[in-house]
C-alpha positions as CSV (number, residue, x, y, z in Angstrom):
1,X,0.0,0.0,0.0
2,X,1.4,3.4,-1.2
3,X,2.7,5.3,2.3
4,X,-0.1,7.8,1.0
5,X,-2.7,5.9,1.5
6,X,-1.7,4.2,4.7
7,X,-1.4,7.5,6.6
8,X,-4.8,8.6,5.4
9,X,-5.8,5.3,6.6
10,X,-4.3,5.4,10.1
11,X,-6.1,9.1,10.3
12,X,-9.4,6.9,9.1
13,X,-8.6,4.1,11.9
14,X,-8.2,6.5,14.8
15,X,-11.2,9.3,13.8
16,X,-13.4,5.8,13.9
17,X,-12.1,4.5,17.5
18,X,-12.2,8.4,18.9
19,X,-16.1,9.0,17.4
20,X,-16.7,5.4,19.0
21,X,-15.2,5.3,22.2
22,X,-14.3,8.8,23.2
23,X,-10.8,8.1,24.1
24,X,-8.2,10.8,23.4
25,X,-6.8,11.3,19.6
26,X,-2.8,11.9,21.2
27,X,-3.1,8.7,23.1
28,X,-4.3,6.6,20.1
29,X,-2.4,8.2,17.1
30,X,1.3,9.1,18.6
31,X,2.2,5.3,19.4
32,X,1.1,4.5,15.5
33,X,3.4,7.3,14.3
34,X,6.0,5.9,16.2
35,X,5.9,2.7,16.1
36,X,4.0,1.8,12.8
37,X,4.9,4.9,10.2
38,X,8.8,5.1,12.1
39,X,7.8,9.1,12.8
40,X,11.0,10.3,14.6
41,X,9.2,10.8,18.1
42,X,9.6,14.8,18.2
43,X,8.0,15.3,14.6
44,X,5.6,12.5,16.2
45,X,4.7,14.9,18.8
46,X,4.7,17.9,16.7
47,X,2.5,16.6,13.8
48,X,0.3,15.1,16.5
49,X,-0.2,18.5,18.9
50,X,-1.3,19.8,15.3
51,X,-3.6,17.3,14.2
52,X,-5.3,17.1,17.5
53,X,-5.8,20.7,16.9
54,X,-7.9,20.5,14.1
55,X,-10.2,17.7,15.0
56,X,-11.4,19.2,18.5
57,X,-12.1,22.3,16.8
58,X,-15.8,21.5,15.4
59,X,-16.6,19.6,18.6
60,X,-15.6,22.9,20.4
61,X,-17.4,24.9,18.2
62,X,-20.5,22.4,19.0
63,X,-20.3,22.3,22.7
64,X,-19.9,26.9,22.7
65,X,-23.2,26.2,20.5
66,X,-25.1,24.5,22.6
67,X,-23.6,26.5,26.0
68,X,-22.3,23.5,27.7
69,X,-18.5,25.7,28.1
70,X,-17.5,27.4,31.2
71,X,-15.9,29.7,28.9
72,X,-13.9,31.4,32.6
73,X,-12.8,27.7,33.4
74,X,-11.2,27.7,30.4
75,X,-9.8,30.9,30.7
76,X,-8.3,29.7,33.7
77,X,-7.0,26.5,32.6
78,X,-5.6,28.2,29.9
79,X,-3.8,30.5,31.9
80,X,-2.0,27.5,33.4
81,X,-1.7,25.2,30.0
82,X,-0.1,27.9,27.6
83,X,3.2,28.5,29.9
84,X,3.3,25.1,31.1
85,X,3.2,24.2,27.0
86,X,6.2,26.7,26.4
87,X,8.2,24.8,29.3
88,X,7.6,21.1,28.2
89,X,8.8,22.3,24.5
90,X,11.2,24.2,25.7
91,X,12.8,21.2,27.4
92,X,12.7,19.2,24.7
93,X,14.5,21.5,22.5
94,X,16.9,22.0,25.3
95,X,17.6,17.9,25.4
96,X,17.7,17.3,21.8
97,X,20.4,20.6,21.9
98,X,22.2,18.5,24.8
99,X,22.0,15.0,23.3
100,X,20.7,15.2,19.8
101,X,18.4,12.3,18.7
102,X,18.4,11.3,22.2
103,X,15.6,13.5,22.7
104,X,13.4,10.8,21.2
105,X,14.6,7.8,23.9
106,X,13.2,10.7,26.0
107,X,10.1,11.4,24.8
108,X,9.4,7.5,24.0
109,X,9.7,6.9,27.8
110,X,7.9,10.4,28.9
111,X,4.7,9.1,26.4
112,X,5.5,5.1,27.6
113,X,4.7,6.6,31.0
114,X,1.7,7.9,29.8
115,X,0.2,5.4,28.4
116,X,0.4,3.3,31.4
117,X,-1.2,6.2,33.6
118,X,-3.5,7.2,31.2
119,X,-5.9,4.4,30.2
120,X,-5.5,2.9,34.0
121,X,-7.3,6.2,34.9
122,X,-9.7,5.8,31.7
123,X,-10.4,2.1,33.3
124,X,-10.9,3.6,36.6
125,X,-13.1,6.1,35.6
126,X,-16.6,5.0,36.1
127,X,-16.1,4.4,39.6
128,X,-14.3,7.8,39.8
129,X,-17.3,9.5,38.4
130,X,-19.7,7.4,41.2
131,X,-17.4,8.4,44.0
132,X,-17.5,12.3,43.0
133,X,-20.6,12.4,42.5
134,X,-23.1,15.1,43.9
135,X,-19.8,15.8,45.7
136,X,-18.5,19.9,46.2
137,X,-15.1,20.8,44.7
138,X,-12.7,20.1,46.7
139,X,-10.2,22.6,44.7
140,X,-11.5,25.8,44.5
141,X,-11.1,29.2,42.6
142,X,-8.6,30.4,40.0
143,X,-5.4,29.0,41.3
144,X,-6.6,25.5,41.4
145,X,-7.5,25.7,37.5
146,X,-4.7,27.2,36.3
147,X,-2.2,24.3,38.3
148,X,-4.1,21.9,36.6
149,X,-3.3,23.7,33.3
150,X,0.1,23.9,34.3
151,X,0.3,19.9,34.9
152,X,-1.5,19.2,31.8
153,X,0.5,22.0,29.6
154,X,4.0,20.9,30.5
155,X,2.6,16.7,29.4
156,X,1.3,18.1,26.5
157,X,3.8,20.3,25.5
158,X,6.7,17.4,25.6
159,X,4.3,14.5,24.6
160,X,1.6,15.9,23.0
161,X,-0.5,13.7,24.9
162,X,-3.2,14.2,27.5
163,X,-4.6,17.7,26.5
164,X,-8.4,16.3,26.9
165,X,-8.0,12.8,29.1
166,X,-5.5,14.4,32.1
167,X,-7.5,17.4,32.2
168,X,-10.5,15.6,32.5
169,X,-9.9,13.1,34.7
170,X,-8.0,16.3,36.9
171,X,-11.2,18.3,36.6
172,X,-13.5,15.1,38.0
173,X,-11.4,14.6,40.6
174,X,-11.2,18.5,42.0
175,X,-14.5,20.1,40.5
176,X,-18.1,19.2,40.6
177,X,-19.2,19.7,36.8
178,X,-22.1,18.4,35.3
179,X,-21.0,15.7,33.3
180,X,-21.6,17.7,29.6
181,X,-19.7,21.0,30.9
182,X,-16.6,18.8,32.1
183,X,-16.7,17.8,28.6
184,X,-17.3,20.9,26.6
185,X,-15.3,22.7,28.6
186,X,-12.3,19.8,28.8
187,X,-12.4,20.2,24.7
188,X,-12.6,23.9,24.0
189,X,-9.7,24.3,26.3
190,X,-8.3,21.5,24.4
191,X,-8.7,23.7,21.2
192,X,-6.3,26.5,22.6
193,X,-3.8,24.0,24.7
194,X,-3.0,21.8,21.2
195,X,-3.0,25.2,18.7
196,X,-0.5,26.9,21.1
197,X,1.7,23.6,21.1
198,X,1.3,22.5,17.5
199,X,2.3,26.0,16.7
200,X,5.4,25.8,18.8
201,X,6.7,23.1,17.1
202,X,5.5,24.2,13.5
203,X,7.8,27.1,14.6
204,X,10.6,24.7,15.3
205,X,10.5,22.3,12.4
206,X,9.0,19.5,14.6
207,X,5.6,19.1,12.4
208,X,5.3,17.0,8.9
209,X,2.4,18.9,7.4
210,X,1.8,16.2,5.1
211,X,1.7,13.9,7.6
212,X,-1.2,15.8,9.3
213,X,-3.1,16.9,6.4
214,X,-3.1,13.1,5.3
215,X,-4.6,11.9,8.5
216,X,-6.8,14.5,8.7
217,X,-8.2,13.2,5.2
218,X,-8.8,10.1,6.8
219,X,-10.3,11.1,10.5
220,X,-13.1,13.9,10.0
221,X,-14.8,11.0,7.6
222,X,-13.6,8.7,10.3
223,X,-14.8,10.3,13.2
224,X,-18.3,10.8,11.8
225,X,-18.9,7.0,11.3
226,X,-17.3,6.6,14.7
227,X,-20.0,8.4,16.1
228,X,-22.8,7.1,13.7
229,X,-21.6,3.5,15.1
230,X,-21.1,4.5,18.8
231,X,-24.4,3.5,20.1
232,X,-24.5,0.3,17.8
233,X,-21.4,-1.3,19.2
234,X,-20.0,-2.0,22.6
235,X,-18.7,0.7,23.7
236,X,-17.5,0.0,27.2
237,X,-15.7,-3.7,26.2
238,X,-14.2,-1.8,23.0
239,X,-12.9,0.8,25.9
240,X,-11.6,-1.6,27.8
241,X,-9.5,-3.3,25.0
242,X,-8.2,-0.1,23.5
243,X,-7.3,0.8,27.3
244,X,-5.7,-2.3,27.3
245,X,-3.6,-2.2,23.9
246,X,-2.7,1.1,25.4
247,X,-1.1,-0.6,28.6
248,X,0.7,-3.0,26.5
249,X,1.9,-0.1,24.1
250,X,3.7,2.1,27.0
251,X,5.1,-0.7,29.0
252,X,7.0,-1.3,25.3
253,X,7.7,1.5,25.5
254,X,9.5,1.3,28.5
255,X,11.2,-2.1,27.9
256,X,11.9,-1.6,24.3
């Protein structure tokens, strides 16, 4: 199969499993680039930040439609996410100035880390959600939001992952949301977290543009069957096995 066609395939693959299951676009694309198209793992990260970009924006722009955004939570988060962005990629250019290509060992075990945390949480998060519940915020005010930002910003700037699924699972955990507003506000902030970091490393030479456009070909049609198929499939068993892949993917990671 021309490389062409398999990236726009890959995009195709992951827009399906992210309409379907929910589960975060970084998580499920960056180990593909890595592992299966041999993306160095900064351009990985880079191509990834941008493409994550793009397909959160119409989801944002549905959730502001429909007023399910805490547009000052954002604001907030934001406030956090954008410097602690700047850091992470600022570290990484400061490794790969230090050790070269060795900057990708480090980001491999950085997103291996990840990807153990990550869907262990996503496992966990049902009985997260029941324990929380009806529950008041036990972080409060502007300060609280904008560390979380920070957490997430400096993750996302070095690994591109995590810019919906930390914050998230962070927001559950501290604030008392209805479930709809934790999401539309997890993704519009999502929106401005992965535009300031895929432009950071656009800036820096770490994005493939043709990389992204082609798996963008393949995700927004992707991503709408995904959805179409959501409630025909299931869901929670499919979560569970992605979550699962994911384990076995960072612990590779890791060991590799």
């Amino acid at each position: 199969m021309p490389l062409l066609a398999t990236k726009i395939l890959v995009g195709f693959v992951v827009g399906v499993l992210i309409g379907m299951t929910g589960v975060g676009g970084g998580v499920l694309l960056l180990p593909v680039l890595i592992f299966g198209l041999r993306v160095p793992a900064i351009v990985a990260v880079g191509s990834d930040a941008l493409f994550n970009f793009f397909t959160k924006i119409p989801a944002g722009l549905l959730h502001l439609k429909k007023d399910t955004v805490r547009r000052k939570v954002v604001i907030a988060l934001a406030c956090g996410s954008v410097p602690g962005s700047i850091a992470g990629v600022k570290l990484l250019m400061h490794i790969r100035h230090l050790y070269g290509d060795g900057v990708n060992s480090f980001i491999k075990t950085a997103v291996g880390i990840l990807l153990i945390v990550i869907p262990t949480l996503l496992l966990l998060q049902k009985k997260i959600e029941d324990r929380v519940a009806n529950r008041p915020p036990t972080a409060k005010g502007f300060l609280g939001m904008a560390l979380i930002g920070l957490v997430a910003g400096f993750l996302v700037g070095m690994t591109s992952v995590g810019s919906g699924s930390i914050i998230m699972m962070l927001l559950l955990l501290f604030y008392s949301f209805p479930p709809k507003v934790n999401v539309g506000t997890d993704i519009v902030h999502a929106v401005v977290l992965t535009g300031v970091t895929g432009l950071l490393h656009f800036r820096l030479g770490n994005v493939d543009s043709r990389l992204v456009l082609s798996l963008l070909i393949g995700s927004i049609p992707g991503g709408l069957i995904g959805s179409h198929l959501a409630t025909r499939v299931p869901m929670l068993w499919l979560r569970r096995l992605l979550c699962a892949l994911l384990l076995i993917t960072g612990a590779r990671m890791l060991w590799a």
